[in-house]
C-alpha positions in Angstrom: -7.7 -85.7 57.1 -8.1 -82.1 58.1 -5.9 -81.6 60.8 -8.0 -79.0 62.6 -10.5 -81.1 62.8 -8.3 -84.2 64.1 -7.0 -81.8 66.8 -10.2 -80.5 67.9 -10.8 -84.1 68.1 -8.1 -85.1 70.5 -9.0 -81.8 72.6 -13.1 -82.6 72.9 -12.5 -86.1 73.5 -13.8 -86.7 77.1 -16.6 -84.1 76.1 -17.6 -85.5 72.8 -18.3 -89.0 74.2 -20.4 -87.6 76.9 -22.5 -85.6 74.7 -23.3 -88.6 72.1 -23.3 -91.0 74.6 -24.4 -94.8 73.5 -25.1 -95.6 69.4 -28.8 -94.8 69.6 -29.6 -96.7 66.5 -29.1 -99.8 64.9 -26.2 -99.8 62.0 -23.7 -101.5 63.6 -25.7 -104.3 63.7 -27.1 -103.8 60.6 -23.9 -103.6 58.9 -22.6 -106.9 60.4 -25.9 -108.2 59.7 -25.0 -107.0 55.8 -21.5 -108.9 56.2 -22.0 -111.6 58.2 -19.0 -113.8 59.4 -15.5 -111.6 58.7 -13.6 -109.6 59.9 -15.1 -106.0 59.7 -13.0 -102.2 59.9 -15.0 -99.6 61.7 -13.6 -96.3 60.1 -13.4 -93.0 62.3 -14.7 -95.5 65.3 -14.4 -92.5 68.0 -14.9 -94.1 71.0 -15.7 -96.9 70.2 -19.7 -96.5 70.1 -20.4 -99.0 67.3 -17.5 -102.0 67.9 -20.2 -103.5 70.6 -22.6 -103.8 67.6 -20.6 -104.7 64.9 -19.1 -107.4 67.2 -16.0 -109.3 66.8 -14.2 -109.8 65.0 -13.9 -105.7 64.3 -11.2 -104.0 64.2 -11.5 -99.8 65.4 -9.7 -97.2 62.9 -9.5 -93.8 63.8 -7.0 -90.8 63.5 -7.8 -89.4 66.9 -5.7 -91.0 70.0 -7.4 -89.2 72.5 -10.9 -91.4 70.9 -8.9 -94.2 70.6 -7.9 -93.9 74.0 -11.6 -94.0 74.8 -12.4 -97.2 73.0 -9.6 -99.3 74.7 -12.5 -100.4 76.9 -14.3 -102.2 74.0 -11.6 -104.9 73.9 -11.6 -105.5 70.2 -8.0 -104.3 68.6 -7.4 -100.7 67.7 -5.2 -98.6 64.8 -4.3 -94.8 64.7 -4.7 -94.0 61.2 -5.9 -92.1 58.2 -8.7 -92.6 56.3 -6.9 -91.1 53.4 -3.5 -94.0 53.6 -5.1 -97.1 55.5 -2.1 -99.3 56.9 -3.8 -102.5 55.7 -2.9 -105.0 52.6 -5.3 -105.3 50.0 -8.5 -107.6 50.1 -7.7 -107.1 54.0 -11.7 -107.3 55.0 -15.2 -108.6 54.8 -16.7 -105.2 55.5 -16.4 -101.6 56.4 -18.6 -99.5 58.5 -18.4 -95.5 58.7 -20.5 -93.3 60.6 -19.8 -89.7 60.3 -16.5 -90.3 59.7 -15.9 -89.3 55.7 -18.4 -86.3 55.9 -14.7 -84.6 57.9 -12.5 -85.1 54.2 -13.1 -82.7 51.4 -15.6 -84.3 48.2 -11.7 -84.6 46.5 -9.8 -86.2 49.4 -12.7 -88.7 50.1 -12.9 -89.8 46.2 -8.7 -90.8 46.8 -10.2 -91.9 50.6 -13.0 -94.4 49.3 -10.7 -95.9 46.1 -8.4 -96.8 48.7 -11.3 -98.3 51.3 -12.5 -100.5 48.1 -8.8 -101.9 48.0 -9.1 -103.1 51.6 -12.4 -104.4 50.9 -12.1 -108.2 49.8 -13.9 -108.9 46.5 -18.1 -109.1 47.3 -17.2 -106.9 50.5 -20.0 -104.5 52.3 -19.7 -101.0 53.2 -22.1 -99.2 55.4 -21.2 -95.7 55.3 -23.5 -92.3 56.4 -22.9 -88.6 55.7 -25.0 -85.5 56.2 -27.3 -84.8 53.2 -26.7 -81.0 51.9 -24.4 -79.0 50.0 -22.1 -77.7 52.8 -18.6 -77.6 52.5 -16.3 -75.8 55.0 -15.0 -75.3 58.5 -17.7 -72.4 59.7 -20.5 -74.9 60.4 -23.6 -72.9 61.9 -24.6 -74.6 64.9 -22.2 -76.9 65.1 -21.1 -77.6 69.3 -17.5 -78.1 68.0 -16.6 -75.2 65.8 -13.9 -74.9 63.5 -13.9 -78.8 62.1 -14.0 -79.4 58.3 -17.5 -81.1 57.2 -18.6 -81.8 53.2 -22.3 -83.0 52.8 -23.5 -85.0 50.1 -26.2 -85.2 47.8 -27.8 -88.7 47.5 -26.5 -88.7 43.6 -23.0 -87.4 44.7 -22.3 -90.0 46.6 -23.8 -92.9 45.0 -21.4 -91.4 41.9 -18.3 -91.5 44.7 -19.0 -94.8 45.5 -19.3 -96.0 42.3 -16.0 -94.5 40.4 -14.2 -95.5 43.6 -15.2 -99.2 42.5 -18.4 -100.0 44.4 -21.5 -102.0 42.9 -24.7 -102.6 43.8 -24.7 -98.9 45.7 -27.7 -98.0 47.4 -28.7 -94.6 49.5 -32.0 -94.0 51.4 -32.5 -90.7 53.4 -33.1 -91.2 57.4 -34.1 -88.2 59.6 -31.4 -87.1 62.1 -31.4 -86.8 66.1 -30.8 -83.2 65.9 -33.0 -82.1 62.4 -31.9 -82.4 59.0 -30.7 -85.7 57.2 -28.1 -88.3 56.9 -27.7 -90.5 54.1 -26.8 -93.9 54.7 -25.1 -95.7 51.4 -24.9 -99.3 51.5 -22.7 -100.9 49.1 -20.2 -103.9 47.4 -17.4 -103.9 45.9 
């Protein structure tokens, strides 16, 4: 991952958390809803906003310690690692869940990222996985209220094609409005 955008990360921590506050929406739940029973990775968990929704047993992966150090009060276990080199064996999990957390990798880094998420993923495993919708690609991101991190939007094609040479079926993306204008798109798939 982009390591100016891991340290701003660890810098904003505190700050970050109290500007998002609480999930204000329902995937966690829907992705666990998706899995069912299994054990579940929540990629680029922050502060933990989703474990609570997923619910156990989940498992919190993110490269930040100062967020990690924020979701010790979940209780449910936590790893400091890359999306790009996941420390677990292969067929490791039931599902995946990642909110915001691949749109920070370049479009080449999270095509290596997601190949190596679908070798986690046990065979008939679900991802639930969002991104911003658009074109943008770079670390000068008008607006945004942490400047200086590395963002790549998608387009609804582009990432159903990601999914789908990383080794995901049955790959589905709907458009949802966003909390602060634009879109995300939210990808639900299988491997």
């Amino acid at each position: 991952m982009d390591r100016a955008t891991v340290a701003i990360y660890d810098e904003v921590a505190g700050d970050w958390q109290k500007s998002r506050g609480d999930a204000n929406d329902d995937l966690g739940r829907v992705c666990r809803e998706q899995v069912g029973e299994g054990l579940v990775i929540d990629l680029g968990c922050g502060p933990g906003r989703y474990l609570g929704q997923i619910a156990a047993p989940v498992i919190g992966l993110d490269v930040s310690g100062s967020m990690l150090g924020l979701a010790q009060d979940q209780g449910h276990p936590l790893v400091q690692a890359d999306l790009e080199a996941l420390p677990f064996g292969d067929n490791a999990f039931a599902g995946a869940f990642a909110r915001h957390s691949y749109l920070h990798l370049s479009k080449v880094q999270a095509a290596g990222a997601l190949t190596e998420l679908s070798r986690v993923l046990r065979p008939g495993g679900r991802l639930v996985l969002t991104v911003i919708e658009g074109t943008y690609e770079g670390h000068d991101l008008p607006g945004d209220d942490y400047p200086g991190r590395y963002y790549a939007f998608w387009t609804g094609h582009d990432l159903e094609a990601a999914l789908r040479v990383a080794g995901f079926t049955e790959v589905g993306v709907s458009i949802v409005p966003r909390r602060k204008g634009g879109t995300d798109l939210v990808a639900s798939a299988r491997v």
